[in-house]
SERO-4910 file (N, C-alpha, C, O; in steps of 0.05 Angstrom, whole numbers):
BEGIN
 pado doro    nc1    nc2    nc3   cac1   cac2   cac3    cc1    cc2    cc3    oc1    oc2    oc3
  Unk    A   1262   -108  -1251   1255    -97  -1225   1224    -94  -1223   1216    -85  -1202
  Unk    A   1208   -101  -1243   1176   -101  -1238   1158   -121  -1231   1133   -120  -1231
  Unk    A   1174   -143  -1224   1159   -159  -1217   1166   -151  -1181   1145   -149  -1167
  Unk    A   1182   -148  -1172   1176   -142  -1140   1161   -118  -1137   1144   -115  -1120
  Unk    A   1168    -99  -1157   1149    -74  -1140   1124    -84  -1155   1108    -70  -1141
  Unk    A   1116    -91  -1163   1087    -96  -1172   1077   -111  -1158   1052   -108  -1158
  Unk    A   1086   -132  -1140   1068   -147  -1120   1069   -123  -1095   1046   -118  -1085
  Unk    A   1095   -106  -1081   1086    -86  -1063   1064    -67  -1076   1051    -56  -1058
  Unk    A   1056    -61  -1097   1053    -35  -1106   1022    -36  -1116   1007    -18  -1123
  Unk    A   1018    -66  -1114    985    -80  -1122    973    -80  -1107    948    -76  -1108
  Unk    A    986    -83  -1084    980    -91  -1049    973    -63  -1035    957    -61  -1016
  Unk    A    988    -37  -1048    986    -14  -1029    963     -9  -1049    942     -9  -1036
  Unk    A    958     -6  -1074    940      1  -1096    923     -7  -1087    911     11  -1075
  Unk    A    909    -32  -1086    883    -42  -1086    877    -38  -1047    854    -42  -1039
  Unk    A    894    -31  -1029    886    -32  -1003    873     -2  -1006    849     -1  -1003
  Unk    A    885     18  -1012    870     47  -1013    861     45  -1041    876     58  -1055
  Unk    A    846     36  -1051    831     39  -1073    810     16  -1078    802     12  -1100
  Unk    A    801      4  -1058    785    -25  -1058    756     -5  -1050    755     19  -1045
  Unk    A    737    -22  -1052    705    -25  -1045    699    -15  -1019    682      1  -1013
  Unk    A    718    -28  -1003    714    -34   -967    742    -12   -971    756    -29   -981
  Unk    A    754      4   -970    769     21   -961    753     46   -941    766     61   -926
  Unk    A    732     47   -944    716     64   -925    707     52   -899    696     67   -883
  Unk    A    710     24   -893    698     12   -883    730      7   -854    753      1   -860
  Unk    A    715     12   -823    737     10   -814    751     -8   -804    743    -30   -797
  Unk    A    779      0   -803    807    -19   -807    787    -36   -776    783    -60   -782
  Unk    A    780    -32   -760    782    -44   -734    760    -71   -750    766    -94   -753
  Unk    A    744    -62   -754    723    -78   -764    737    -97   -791    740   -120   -783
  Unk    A    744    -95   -812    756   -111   -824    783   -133   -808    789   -156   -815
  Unk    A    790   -124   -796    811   -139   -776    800   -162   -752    812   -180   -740
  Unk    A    776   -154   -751    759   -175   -727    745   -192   -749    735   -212   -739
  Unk    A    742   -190   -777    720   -207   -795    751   -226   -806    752   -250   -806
  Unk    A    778   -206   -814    794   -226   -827    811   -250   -806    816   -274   -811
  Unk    A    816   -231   -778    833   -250   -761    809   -270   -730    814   -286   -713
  Unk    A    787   -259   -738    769   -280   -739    764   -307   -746    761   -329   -735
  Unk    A    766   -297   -768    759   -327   -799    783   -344   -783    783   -362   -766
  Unk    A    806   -325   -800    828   -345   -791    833   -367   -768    843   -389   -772
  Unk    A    825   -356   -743    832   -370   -723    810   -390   -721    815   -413   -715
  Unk    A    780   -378   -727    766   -407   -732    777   -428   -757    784   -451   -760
  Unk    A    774   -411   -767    789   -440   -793    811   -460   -775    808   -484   -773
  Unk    A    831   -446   -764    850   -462   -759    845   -476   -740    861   -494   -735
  Unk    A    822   -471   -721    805   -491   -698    796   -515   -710    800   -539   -704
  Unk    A    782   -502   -728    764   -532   -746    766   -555   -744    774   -563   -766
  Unk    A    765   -574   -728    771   -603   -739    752   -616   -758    747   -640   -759
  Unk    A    740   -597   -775    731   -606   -803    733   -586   -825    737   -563   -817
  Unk    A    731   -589   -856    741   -578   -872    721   -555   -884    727   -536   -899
  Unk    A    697   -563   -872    668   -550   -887    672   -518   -867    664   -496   -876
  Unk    A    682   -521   -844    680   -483   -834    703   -472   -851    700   -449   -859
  Unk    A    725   -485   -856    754   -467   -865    740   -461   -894    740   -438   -900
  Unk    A    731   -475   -908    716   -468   -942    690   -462   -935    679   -459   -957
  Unk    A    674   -459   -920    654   -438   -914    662   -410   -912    646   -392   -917
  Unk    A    693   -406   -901    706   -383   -897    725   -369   -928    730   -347   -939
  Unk    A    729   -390   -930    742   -390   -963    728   -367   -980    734   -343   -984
  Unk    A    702   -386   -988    685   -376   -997    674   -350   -993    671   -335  -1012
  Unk    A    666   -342   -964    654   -320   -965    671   -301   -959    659   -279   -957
  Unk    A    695   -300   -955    716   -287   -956    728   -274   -995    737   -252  -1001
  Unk    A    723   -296  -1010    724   -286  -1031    701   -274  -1039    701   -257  -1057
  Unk    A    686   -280  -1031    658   -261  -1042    656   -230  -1035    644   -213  -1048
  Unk    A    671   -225  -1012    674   -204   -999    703   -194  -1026    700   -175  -1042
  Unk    A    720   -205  -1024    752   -193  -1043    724   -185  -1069    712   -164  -1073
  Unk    A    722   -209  -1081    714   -206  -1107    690   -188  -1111    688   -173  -1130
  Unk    A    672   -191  -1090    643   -175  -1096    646   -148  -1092    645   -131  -1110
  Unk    A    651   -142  -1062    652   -122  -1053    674   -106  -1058    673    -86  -1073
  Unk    A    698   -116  -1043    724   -105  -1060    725    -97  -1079    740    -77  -1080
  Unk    A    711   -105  -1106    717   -102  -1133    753   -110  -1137    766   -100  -1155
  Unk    A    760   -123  -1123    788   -140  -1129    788   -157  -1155    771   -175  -1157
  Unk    A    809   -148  -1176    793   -168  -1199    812   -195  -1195    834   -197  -1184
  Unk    A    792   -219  -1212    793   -243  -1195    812   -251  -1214    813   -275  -1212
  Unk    A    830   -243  -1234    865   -254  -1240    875   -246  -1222    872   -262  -1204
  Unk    A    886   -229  -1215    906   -218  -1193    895   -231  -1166    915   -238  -1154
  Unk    A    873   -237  -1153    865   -256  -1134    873   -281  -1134    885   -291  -1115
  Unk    A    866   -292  -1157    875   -325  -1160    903   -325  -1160    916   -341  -1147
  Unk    A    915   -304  -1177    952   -307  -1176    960   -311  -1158    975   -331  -1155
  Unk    A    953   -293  -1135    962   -292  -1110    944   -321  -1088    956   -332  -1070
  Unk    A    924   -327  -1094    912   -364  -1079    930   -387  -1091    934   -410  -1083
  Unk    A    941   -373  -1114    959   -404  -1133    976   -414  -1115    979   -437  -1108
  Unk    A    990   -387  -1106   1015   -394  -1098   1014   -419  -1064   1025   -440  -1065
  Unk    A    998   -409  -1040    990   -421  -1024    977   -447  -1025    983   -466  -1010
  Unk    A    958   -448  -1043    941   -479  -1050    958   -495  -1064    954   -519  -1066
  Unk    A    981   -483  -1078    994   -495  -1095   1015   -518  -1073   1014   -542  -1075
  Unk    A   1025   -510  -1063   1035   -521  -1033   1025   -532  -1013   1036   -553  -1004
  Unk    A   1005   -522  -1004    977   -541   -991    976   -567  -1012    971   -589  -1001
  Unk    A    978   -567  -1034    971   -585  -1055    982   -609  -1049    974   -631  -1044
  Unk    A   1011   -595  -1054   1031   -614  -1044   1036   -638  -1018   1039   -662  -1014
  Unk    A   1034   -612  -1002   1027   -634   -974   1009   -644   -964   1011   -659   -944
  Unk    A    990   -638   -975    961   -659   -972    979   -687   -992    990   -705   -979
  Unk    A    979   -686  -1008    995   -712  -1021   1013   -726  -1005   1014   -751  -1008
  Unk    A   1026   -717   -992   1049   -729   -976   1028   -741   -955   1024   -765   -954
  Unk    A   1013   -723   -936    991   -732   -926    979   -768   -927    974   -786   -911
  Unk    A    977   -763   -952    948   -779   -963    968   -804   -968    957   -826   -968
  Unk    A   1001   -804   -972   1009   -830   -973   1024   -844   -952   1034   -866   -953
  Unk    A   1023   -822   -927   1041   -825   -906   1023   -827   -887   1026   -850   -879
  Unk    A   1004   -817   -873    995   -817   -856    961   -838   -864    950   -847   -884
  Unk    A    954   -839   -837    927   -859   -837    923   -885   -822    937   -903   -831
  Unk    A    912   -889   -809    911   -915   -794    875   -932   -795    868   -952   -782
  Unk    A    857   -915   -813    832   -925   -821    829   -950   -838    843   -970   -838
  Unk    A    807   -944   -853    808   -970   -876    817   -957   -891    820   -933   -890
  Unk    A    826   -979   -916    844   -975   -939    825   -967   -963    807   -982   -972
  Unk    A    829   -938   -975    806   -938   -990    823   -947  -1014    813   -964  -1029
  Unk    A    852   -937  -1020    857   -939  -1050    888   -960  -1053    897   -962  -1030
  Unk    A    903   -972  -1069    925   -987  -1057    937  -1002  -1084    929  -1020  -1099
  Unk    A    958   -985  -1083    976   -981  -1103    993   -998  -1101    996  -1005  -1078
  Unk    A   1009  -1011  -1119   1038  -1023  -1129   1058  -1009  -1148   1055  -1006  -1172
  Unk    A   1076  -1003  -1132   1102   -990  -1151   1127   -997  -1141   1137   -995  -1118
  Unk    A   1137  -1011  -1172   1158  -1020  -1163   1161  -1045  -1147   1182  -1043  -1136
  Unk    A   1152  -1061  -1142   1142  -1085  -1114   1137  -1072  -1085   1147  -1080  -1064
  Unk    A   1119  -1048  -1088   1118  -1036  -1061   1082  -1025  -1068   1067  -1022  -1088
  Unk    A   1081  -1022  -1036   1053  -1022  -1034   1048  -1002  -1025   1062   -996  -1004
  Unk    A   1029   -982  -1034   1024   -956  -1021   1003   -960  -1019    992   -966  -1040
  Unk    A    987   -960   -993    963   -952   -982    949   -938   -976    949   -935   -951
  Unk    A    924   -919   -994    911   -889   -980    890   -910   -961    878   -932   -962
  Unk    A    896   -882   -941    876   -899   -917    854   -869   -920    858   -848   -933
  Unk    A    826   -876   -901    812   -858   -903    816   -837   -884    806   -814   -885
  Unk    A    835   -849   -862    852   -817   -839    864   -804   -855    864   -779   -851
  Unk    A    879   -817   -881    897   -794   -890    876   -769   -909    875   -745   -908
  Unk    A    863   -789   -924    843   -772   -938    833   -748   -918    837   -725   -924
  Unk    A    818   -758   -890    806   -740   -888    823   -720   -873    810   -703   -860
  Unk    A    845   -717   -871    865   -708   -848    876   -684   -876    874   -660   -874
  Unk    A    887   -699   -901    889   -676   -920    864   -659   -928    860   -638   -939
  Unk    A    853   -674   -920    824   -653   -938    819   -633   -908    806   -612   -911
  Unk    A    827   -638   -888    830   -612   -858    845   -598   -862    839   -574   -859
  Unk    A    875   -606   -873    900   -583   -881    891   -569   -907    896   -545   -911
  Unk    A    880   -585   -921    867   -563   -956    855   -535   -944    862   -511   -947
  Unk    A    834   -546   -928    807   -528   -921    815   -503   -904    808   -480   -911
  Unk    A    833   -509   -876    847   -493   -871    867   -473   -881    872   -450   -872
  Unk    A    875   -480   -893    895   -463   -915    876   -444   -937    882   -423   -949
  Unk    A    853   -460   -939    842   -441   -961    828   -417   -949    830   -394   -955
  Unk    A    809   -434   -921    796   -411   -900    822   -383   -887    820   -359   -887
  Unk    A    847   -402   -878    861   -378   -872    875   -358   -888    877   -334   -883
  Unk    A    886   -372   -909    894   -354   -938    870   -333   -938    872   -308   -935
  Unk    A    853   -344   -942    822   -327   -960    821   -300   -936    814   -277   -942
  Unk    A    826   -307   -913    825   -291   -895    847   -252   -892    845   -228   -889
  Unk    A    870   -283   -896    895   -263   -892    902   -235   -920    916   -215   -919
  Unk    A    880   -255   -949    885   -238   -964    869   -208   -967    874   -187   -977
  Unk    A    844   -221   -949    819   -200   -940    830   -175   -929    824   -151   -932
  Unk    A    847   -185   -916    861   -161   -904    879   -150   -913    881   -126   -909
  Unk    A    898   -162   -928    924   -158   -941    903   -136   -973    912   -114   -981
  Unk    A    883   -147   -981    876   -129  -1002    853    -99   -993    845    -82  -1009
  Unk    A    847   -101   -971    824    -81   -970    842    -64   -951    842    -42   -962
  Unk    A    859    -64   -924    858    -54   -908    893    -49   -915    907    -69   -914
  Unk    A    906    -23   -921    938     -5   -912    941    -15   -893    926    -21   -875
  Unk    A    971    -19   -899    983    -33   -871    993     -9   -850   1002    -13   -828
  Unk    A    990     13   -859    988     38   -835    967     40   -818    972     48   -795
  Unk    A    940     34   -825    918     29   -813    926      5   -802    916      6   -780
  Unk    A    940    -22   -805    935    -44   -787    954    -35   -760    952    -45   -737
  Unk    A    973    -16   -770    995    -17   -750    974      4   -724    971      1   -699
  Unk    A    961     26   -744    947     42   -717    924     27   -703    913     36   -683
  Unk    A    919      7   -714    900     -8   -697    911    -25   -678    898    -32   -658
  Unk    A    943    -34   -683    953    -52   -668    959    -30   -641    963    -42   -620
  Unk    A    960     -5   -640    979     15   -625    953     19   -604    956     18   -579
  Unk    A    928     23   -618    913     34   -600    903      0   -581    894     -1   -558
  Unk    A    906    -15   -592    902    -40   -570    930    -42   -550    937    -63   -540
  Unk    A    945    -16   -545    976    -27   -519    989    -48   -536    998    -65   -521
  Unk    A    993    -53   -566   1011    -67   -574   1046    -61   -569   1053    -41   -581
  Unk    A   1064    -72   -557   1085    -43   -552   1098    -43   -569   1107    -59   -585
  Unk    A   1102     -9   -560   1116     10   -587   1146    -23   -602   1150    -34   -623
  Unk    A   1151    -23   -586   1181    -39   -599   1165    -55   -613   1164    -47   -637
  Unk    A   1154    -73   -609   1137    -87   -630   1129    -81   -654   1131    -96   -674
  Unk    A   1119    -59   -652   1103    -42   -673   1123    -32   -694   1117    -32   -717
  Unk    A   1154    -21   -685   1170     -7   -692   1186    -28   -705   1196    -19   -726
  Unk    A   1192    -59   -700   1203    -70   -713   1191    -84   -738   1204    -90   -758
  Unk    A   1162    -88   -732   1143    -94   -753   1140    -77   -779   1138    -85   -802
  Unk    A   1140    -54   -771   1139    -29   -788   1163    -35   -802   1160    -41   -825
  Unk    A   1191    -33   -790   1225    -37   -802   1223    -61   -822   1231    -60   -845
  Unk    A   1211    -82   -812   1213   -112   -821   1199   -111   -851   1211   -120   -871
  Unk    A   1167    -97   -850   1157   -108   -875   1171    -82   -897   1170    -85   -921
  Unk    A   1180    -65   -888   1199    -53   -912   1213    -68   -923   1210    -78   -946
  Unk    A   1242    -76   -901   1257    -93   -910   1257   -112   -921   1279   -122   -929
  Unk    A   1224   -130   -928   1220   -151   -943   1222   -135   -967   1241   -138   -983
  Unk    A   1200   -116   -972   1211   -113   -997   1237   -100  -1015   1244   -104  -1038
  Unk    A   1248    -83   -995   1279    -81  -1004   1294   -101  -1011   1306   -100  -1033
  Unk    A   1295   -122   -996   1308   -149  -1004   1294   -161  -1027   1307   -167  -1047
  Unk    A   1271   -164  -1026   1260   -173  -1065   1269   -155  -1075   1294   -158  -1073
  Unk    A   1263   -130  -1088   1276   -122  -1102   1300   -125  -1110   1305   -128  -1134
  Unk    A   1319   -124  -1089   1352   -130  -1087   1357   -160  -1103   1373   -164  -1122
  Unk    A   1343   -176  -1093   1340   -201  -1108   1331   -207  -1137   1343   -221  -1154
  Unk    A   1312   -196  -1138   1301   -193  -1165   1326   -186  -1187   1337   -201  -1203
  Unk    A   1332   -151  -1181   1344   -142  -1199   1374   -167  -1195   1392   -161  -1211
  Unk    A   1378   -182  -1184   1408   -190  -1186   1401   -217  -1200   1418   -231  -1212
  Unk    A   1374   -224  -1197   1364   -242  -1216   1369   -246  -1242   1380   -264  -1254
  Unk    A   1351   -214  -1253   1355   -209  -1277   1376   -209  -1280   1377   -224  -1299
  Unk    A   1398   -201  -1276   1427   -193  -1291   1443   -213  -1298   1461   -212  -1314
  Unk    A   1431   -246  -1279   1438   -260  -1278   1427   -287  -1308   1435   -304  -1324
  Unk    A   1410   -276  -1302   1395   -282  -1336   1407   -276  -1359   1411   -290  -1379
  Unk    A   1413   -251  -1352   1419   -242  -1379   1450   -250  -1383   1459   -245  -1406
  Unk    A   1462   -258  -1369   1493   -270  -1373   1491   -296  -1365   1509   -307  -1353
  Unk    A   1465   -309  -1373   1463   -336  -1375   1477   -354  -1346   1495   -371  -1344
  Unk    A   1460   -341  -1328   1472   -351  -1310   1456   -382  -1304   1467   -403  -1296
  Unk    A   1431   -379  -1311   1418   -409  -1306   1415   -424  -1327   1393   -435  -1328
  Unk    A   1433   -428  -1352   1435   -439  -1366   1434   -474  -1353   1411   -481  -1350
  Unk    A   1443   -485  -1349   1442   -509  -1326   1444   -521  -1298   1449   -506  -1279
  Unk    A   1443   -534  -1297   1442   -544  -1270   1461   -521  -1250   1456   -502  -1235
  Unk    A   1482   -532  -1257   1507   -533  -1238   1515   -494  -1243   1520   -481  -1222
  Unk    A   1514   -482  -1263   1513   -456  -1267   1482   -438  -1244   1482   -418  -1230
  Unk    A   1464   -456  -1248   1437   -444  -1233   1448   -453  -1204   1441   -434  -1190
  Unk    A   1461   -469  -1190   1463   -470  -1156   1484   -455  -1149   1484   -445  -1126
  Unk    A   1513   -449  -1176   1526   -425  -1171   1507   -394  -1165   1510   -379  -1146
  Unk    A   1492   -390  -1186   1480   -369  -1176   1473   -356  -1162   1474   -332  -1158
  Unk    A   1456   -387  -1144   1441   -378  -1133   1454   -376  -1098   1447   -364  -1078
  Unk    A   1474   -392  -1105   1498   -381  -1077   1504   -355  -1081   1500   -338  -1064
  Unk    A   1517   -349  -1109   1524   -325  -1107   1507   -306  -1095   1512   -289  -1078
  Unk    A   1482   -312  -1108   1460   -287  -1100   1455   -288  -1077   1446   -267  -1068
  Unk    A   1457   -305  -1062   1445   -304  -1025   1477   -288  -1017   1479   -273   -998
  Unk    A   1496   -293  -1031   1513   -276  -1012   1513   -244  -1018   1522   -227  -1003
  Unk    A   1501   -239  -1044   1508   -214  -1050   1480   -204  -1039   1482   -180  -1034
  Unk    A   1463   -210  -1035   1435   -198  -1027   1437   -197   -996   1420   -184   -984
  Unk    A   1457   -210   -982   1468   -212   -945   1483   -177   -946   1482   -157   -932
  Unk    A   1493   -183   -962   1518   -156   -961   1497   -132   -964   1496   -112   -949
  Unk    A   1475   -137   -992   1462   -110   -997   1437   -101   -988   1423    -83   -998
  Unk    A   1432   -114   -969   1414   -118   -948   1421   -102   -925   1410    -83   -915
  Unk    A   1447   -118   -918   1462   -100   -891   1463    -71   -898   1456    -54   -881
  Unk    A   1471    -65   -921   1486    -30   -927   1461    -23   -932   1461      1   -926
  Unk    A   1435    -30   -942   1414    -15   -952   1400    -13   -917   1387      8   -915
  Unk    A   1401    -27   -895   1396    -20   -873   1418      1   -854   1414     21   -840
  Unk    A   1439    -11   -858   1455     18   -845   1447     40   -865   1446     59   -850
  Unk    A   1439     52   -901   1432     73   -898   1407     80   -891   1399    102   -899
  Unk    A   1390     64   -876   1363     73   -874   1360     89   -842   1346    107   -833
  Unk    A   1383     68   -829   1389     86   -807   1396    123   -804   1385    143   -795
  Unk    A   1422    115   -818   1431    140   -827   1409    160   -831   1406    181   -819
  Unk    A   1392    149   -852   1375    171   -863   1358    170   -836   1355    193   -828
  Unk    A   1345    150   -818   1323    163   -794   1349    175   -773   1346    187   -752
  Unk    A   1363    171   -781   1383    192   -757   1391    220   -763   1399    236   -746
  Unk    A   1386    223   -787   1391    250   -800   1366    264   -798   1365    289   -797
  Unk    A   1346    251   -796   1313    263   -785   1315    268   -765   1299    286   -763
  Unk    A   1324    265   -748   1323    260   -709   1311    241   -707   1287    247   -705
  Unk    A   1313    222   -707   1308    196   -696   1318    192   -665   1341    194   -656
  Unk    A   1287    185   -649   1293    183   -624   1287    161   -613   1291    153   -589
  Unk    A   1279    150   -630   1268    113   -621   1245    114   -619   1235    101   -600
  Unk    A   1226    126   -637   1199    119   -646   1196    133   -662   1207    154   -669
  Unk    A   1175    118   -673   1173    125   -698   1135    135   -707   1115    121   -707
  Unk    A   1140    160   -713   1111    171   -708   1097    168   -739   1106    172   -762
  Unk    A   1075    160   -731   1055    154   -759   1027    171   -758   1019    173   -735
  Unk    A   1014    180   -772    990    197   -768    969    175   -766    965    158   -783
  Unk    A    954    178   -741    930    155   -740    905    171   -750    903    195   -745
  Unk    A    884    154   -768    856    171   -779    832    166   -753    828    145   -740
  Unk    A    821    192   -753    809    191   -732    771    174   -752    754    186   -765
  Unk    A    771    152   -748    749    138   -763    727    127   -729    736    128   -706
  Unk    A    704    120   -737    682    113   -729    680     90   -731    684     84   -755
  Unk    A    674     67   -716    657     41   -720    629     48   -733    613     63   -723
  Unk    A    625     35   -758    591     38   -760    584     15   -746    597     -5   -750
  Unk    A    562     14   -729    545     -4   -710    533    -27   -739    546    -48   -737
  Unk    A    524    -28   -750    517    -44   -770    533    -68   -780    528    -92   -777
  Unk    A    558    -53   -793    573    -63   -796    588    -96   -788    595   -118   -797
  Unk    A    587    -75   -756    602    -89   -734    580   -120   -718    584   -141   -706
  Unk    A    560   -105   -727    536   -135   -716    536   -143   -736    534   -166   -727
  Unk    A    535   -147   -762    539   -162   -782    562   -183   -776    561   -208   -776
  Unk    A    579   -168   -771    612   -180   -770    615   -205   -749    624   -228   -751
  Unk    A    604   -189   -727    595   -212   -697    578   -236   -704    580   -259   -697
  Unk    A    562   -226   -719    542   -240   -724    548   -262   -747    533   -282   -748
  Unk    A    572   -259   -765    580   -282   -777    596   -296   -770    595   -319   -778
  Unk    A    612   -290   -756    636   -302   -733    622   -314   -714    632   -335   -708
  Unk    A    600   -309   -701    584   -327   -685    574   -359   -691    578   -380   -680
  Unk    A    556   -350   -718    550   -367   -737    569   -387   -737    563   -410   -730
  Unk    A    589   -382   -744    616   -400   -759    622   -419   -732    623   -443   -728
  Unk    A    626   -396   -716    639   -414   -688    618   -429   -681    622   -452   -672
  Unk    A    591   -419   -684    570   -446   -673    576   -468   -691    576   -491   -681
  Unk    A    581   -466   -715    591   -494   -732    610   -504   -721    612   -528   -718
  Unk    A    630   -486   -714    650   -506   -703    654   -522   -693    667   -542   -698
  Unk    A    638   -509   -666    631   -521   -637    615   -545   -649    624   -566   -640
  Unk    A    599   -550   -662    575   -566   -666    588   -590   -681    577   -612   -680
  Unk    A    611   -586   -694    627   -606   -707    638   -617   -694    635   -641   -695
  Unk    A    657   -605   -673    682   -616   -650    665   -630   -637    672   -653   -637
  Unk    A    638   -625   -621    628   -648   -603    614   -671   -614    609   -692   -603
  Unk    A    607   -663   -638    587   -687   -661    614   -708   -659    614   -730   -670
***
């Protein structure tokens, strides 16, 4: 059961206990969902890893986020990006042929669209990852929700978001431990034993999912539950500094952007 609470429990740890934890939620939320959406504008690779980068400099420098538990968590995303840049690079392309393979009596052709078309999906993924983790490690997700409240996000929104990312981790957990048990009575000993399992386990984690949400009801109904759900918001300050810094690198970036798309 420690590998699920240790990824929730790293995430609440290092968000109230990071570098930038003083620094406010409104302002870290305009520098991370910033990045992001330029990155994903980019039609070149150099703004999304310009963002990469100084996005990790920010986790690793300032944060004091230490950089195992950072990379653990980039493996998983680039590791997949990895992937489909590959599929990319042998499927798509209509340029010149830079590289051209024979396997089997078949001809695979890297063209230079595909190249540069994977190297747009790498860059993006690393700029918006690098982004989303900026936030995911410096800033409580109680602070993102009161920032979402004071922009007229509506309550139902807010209230199912709040419900939702519990229930992710209820369900890992639930999973996890039925993992383990499954281990230990040699359940993935081979093939055909491991796709039993893992049916079994999607059905028993459907069932213990459902009952661990009807008692969560129960228990907000036994509070008075009236259909909202009240959270204490911190009454914090913009520092002006900060915040023109912040503008001021998001400007930057987007003038690259801009300056790429019409080049």
């Amino acid at each position: 059961m420690q590998g699920t609470i240790a990824i929730h429990d790293l995430l609440d740890q290092y968000a109230h206990s990071n570098g930038l934890r003083h620094v406010d939620a409104r302002t870290k939320l305009l520098l991370g969902g910033g990045s992001i959406v330029l990155s994903v504008l980019s039609t070149s690779p150099l703004p999304p890893l310009i963002v990469a980068l100084s996005m990790s400099a920010l986790i690793l420098g300032l944060a004091k986020i230490p950089w195992r538990i950072y990379s653990r968590m980039l493996l998983i995303p680039i590791s997949f990006a990895l992937m489909s840049c590959g599929a990319v690079i042998f499927i798509e392309g209509s340029g010149d042929a830079v590289l051209s393979l024979s396997i089997m009596g078949s001809s695979i052709i890297v063209r230079s669209d595909g190249l540069e078309l994977a190297a747009l999906l790498l860059g993006r993924t690393c700029g918006g990852m690098c982004s989303l983790f900026f936030i995911a490690l410096t800033t409580p997700m109680i602070e993102i929700f009161s920032v979402l409240r004071s922009l007229r996000v509506p309550q139902t929104f807010l209230e199912l978001s709040m419900l939702i990312y519990r229930q992710i981790f209820v369900m890992l957990d639930e999973a996890f431990s039925i993992r383990q048990a499954q281990e230990v009575r040699l359940g993935n000993c081979n093939l055909s034993r491991s796709l039993q399992s893992y049916a079994m386990m999607a059905s028993v984690l459907f069932i213990r999912s459902w009952e661990r949400g009807e008692r969560l009801m129960v228990a907000m109904d036994s509070r008075c539950y009236e259909g909202h759900l009240e959270t204490l918001d911190e009454d914090s300050r913009i520092d002006g500094g900060q915040m023109i810094m912040v503008c001021c690198y998001l400007l930057a970036l987007a003038t690259i952007v801009a300056m790429i798309s019409w080049h």
